[in-house]
C-alpha positions, 0 to 999 in steps of 0.5 A: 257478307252473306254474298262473301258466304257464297262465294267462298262456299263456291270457291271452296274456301274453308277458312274464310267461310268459317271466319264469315259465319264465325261473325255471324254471315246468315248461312241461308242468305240467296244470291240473285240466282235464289242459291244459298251457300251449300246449294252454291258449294253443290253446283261446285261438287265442293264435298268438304264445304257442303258437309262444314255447313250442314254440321254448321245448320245450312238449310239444304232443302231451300230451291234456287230459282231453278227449282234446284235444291242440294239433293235434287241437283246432286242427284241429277248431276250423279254428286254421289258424295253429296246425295249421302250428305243430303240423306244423312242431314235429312234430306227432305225426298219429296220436294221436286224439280222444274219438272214435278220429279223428285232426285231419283228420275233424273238419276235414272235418266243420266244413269247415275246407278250409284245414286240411284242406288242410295236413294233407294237403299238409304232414303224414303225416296217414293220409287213410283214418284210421277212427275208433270210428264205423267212418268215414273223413274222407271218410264224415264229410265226406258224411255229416254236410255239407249236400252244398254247395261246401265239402265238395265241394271237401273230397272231392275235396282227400280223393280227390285225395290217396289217398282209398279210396271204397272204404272203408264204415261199420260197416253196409257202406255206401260213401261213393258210397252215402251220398252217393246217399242224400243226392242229393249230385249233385257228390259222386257225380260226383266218386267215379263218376269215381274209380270208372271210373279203378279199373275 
């Protein structure tokens, strides 16, 4: 039954999938994959079916065998909708992925700016999280960005809620360095800026 659960949350089947939990499916049941009903609805971008089982009790800060949970693959993913389910429901900000990173790097890697954007504005999302590469959101949005409009808006939404450039890679190098090395003009007068307030 709870593997039906899953599969009709992946398939966006509302009606049997509140049939099953009617007769008592387990809402927070794993597939081989370590993926529970609302986990599986996420990776689908199934909105309606996420929100029927966080109003129904779904656990959404469970981690498949990916290390992925609802937030931290709707963050990745730029599933807008969902991470404002997620917020809403609690989400829990901390928990990180694969990689020792919580939602908000990825976001700001891909360039999902509106996700970024919630995460900053209605989470207690910490903007200066360090994952196991020794970076920050805002490391990852220099270092692994083409320097254009997007990710310049990215460090600045970053900068403007508590970014610390001050903050380096594992070998010592600052964002303002990287962003040097990249000639990332925008993103350098952005954290100069930052750097004249401070001193």
């Amino acid at each position: 039954m709870s593997l039906q659960l899953i599969k009709a949350a992946r398939d966006g089947d509302k009606d049997h999938l509140l049939t099953l939990l009617n007769i008592g499916a387990n809402i927070n049941a794993l597939d081989d994959e370590g993926n529970t009903a609302v986990m599986a609805a996420t990776q689908q971008n199934q909105v309606e079916i996420v929100q029927v089982l966080i109003a129904h009790g779904a656990d959404i800060n469970i981690r498949n065998k990916r290390l992925d949970n609802v937030l931290l693959y709707a963050g990745a993913e730029g599933l807008l909708e969902i991470v404002q389910l997620a917020i809403q429901a609690g989400a829990d900000t901390t928990i990180t992925n694969r990689y020792g990173g919580i939602a908000i790097i990825p976001a700001c890697e891909r360039g999902h700016i509106e996700v970024v954007k919630e995460l900053l504005t209605h989470s207690d999302t910490d903007v200066n999280h360090i994952n196991n590469l020794h970076w920050t959101a805002l490391l990852e949005a220099i270092i692994l960005s083409d320097g254009g409009k997007t990710h310049q808006e990215i460090v600045q939404l970053l900068i403007d809620h508590g970014a610390d450039i001050t903050i380096t890679d594992k070998d010592g190098v600052t964002p303002l360095q990287h962003a040097r090395d990249r000639g990332y003009r925008e993103m350098i007068e952005i954290m100069e800026k930052v750097k004249k307030k401070v001193s």
